[in-house]
Backbone as CSV, one residue per row, in Angstrom:
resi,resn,N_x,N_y,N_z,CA_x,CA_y,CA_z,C_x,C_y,C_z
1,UNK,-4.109,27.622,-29.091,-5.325,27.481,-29.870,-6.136,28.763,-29.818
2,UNK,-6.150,29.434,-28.632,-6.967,30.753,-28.316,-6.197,31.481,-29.290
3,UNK,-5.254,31.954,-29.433,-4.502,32.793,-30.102,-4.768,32.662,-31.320
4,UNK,-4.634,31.545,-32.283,-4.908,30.560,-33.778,-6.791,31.130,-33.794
5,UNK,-7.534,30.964,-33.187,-9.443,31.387,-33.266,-9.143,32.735,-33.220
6,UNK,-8.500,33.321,-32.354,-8.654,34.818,-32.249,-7.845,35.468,-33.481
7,UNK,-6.986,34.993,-33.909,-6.217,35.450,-35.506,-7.462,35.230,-36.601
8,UNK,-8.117,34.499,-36.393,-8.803,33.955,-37.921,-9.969,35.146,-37.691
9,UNK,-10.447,34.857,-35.981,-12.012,35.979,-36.644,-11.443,37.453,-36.657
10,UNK,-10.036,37.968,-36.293,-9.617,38.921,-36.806,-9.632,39.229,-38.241
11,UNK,-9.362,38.084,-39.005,-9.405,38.220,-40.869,-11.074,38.192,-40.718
12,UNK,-11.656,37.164,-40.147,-13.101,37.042,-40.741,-14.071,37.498,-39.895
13,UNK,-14.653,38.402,-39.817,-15.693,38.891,-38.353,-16.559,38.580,-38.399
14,UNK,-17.230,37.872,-39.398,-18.657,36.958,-39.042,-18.001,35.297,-38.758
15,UNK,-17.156,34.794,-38.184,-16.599,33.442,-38.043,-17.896,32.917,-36.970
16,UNK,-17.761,32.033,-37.082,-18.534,30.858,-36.353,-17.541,30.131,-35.386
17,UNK,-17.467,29.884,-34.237,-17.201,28.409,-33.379,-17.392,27.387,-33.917
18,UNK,-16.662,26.580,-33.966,-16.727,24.916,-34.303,-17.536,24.208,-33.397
19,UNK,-18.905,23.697,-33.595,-19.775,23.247,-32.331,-20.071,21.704,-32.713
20,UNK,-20.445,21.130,-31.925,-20.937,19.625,-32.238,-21.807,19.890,-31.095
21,UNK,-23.065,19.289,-31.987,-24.021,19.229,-31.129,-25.098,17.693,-31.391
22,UNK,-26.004,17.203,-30.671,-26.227,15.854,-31.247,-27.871,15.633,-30.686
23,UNK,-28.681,14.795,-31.902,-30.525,14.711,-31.502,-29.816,12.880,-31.264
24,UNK,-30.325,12.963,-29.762,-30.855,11.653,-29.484,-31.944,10.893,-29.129
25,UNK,-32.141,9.530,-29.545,-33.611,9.134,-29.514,-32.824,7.785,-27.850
26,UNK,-33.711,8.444,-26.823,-33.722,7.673,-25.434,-35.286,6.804,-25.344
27,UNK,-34.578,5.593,-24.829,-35.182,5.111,-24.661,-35.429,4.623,-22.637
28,UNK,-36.352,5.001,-21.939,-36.230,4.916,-20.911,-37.043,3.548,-20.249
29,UNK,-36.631,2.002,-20.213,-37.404,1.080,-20.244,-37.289,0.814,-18.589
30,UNK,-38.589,1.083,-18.235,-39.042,1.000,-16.590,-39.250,-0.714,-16.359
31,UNK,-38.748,-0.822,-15.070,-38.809,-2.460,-14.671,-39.225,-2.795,-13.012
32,UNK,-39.603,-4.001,-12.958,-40.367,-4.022,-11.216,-39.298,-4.818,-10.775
33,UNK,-38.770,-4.650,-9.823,-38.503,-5.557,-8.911,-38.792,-5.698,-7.498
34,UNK,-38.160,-6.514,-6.582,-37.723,-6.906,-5.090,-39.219,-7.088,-4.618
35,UNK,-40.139,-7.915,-5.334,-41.260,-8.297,-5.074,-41.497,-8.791,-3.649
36,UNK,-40.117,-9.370,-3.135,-40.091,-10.171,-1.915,-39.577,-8.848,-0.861
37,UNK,-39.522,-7.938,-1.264,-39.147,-6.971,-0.010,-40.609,-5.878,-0.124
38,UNK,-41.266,-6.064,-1.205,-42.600,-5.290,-1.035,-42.174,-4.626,-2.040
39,UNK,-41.642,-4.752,-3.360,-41.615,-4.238,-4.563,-41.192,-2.902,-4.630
40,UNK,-40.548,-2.592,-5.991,-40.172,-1.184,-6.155,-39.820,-0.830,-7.981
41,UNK,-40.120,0.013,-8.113,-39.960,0.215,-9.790,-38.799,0.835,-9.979
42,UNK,-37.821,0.773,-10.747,-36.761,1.129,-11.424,-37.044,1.575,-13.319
43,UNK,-35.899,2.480,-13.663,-35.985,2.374,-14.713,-34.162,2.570,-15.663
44,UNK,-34.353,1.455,-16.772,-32.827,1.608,-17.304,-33.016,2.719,-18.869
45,UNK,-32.400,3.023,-19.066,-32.002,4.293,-19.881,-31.105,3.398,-21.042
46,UNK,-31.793,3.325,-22.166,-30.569,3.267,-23.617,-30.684,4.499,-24.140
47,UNK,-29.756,4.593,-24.852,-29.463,5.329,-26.273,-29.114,4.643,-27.164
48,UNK,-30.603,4.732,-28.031,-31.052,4.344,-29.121,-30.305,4.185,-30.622
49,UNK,-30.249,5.876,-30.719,-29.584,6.035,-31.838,-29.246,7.909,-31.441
50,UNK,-28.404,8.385,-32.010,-28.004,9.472,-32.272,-27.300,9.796,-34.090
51,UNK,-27.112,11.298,-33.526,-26.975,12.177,-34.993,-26.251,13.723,-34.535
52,UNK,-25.045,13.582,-35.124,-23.856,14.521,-35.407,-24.507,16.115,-36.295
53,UNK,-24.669,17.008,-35.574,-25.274,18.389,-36.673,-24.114,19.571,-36.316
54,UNK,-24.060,20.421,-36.792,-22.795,21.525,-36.496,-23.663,22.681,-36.405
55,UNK,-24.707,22.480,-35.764,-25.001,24.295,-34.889,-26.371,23.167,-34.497
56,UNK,-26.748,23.954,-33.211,-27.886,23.724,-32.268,-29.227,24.546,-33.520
57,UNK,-28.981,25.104,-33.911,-30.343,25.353,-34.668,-30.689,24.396,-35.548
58,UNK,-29.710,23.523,-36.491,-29.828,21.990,-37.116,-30.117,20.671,-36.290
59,UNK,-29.966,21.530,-35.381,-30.184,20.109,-34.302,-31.539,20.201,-33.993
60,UNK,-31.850,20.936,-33.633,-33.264,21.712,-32.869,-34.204,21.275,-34.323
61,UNK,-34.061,21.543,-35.646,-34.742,21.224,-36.599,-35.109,19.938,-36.700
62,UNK,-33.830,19.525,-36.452,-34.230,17.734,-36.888,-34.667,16.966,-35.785
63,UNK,-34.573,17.424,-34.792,-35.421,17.153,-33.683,-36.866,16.749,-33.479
64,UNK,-37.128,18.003,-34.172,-38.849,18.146,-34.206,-39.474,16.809,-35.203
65,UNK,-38.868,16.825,-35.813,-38.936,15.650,-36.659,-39.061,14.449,-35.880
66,UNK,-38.052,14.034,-34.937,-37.565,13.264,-34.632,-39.068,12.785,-33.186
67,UNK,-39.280,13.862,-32.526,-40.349,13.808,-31.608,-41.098,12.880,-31.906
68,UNK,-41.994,13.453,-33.292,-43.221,12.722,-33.751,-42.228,10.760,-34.140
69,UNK,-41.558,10.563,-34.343,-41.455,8.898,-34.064,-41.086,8.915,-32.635
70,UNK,-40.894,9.900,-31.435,-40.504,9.144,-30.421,-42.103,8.701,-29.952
71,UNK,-42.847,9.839,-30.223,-44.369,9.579,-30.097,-44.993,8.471,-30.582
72,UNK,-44.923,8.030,-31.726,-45.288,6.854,-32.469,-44.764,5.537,-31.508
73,UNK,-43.450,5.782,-31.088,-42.409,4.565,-30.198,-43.577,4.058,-29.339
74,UNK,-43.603,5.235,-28.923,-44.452,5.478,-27.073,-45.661,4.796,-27.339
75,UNK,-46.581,5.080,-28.187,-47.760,4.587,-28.048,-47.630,3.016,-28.904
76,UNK,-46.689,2.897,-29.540,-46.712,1.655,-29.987,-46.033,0.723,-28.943
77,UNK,-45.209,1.054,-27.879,-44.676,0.510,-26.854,-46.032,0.000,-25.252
78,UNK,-46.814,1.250,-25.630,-48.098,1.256,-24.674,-49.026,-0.110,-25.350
79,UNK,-49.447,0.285,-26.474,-50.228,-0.590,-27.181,-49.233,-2.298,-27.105
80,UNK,-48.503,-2.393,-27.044,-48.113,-3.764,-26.772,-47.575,-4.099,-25.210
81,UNK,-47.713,-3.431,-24.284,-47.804,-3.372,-23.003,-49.196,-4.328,-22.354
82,UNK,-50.029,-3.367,-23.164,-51.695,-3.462,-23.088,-52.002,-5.373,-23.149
83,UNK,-51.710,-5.406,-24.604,-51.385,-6.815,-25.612,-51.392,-7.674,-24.909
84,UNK,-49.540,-7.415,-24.192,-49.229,-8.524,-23.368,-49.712,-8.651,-21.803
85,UNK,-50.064,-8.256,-21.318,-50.787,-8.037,-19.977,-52.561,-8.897,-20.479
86,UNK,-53.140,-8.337,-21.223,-54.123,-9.337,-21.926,-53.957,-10.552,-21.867
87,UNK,-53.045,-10.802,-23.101,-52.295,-12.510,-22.945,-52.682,-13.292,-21.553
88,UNK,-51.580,-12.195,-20.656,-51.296,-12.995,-19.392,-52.366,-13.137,-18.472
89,UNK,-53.437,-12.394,-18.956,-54.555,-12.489,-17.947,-55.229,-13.448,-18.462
90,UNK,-55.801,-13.622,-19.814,-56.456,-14.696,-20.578,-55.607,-15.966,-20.224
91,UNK,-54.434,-16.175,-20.038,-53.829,-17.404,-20.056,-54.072,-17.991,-18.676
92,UNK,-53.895,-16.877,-17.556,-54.063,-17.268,-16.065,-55.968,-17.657,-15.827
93,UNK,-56.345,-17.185,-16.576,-58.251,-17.519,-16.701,-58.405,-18.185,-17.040
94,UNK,-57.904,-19.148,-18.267,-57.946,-20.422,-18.554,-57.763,-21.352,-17.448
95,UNK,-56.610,-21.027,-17.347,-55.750,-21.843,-15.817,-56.847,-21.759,-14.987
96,UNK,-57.223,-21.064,-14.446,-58.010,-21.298,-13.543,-56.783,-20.308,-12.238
97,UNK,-55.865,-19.498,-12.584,-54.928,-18.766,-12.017,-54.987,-17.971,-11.450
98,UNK,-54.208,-17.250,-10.201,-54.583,-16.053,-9.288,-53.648,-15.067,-10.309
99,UNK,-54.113,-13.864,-10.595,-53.176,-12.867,-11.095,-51.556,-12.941,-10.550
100,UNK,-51.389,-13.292,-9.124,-50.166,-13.078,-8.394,-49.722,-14.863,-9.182
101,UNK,-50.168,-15.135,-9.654,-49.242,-16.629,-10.419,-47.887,-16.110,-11.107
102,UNK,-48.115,-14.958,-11.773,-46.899,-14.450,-12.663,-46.389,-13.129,-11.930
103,UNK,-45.193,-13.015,-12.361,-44.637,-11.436,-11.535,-45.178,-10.612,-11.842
104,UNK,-44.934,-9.660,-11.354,-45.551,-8.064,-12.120,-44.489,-7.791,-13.264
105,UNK,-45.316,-7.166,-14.094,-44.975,-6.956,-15.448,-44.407,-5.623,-15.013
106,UNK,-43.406,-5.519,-16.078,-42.615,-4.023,-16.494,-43.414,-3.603,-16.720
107,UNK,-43.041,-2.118,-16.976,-44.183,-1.557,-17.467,-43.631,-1.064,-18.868
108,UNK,-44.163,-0.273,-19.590,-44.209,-0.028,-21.056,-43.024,1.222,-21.323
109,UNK,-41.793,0.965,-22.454,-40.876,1.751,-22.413,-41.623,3.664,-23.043
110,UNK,-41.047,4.300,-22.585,-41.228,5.411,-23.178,-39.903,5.989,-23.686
111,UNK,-39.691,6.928,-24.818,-39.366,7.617,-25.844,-39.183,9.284,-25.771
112,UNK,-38.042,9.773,-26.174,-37.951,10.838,-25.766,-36.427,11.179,-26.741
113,UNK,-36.408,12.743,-26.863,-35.382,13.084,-27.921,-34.719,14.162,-27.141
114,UNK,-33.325,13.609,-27.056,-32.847,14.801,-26.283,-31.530,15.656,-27.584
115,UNK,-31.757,16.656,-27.517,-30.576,17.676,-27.849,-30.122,18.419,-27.004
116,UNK,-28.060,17.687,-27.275,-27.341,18.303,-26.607,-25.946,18.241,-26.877
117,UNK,-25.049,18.481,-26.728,-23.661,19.149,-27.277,-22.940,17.797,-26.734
118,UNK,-23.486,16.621,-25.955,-22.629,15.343,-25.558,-23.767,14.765,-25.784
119,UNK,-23.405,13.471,-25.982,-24.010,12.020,-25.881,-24.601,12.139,-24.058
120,UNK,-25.833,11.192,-24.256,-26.587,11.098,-23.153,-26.222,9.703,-22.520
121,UNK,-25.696,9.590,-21.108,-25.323,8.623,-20.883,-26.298,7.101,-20.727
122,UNK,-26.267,6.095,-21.131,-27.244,5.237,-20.671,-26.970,4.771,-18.976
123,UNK,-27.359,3.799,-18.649,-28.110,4.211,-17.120,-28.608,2.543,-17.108
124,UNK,-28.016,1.727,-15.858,-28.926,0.630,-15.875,-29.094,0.671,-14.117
125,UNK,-30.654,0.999,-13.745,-31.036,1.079,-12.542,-30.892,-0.400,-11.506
126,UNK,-30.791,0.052,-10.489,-30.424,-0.663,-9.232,-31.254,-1.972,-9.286
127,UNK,-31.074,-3.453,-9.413,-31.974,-4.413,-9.163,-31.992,-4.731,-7.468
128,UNK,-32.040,-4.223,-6.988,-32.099,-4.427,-5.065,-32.681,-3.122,-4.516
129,UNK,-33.313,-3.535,-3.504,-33.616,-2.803,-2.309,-32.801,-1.767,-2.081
130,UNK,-32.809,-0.543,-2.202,-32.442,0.645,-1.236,-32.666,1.685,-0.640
């Protein structure tokens, strides 16, 4: 194959590398557990969605793009964090409820765009003590 690339940019001297490079939208959704060992926060990792570009400068473009909805994600993920934590406090006040009636809440996912030449692996964090 080295030999076959090195023949061609011999004919062509401005040749390019064949690159794959890729904008991904991560989603990093943080979670509580081991309440009974004195609690600890974790967080699991998706990948959302991705996108196939053939040079890091197309990638890097559509990226920027891509930021401003991870931003939008984030605060729309905060803003219903907020929401539901409300709920649960209004519902336990009715009750007549101690806050510790319900578990601790996750907390609110955040958003983030990574560019890079592989897929970003997802990730599901430890539910136990370690």
């Amino acid at each position: 194959m080295s030999f076959t690339r090195d023949s061609f940019h011999a004919v062509c001297k401005d040749a390019k590398h064949a690159e794959t490079w890729y904008v991904s939208l991560v989603e990093e959704a943080p979670y509580y557990g081991g309440s009974e060992e004195g609690g600890w926060w974790g967080t699991d990792t998706h990948l959302l969605a991705y996108q196939e570009f053939p040079s890091e400068e197309a990638a890097q473009a559509a990226a920027e793009q891509v930021q401003q909805l991870a931003a939008e994600l984030k605060q729309d993920a905060q803003r219903e964090h907020g929401d539901q934590c409300l709920r649960e406090l209004t519902w336990l006040e009715q009750r007549g409820l101690d806050p510790d009636f319900l578990p601790e809440p996750d907390g609110p996912s955040y958003y983030h765009v990574v560019v890079s030449q592989g897929l970003p692996e997802e990730a599901r964090g430890s539910r136990h003590y370690s």
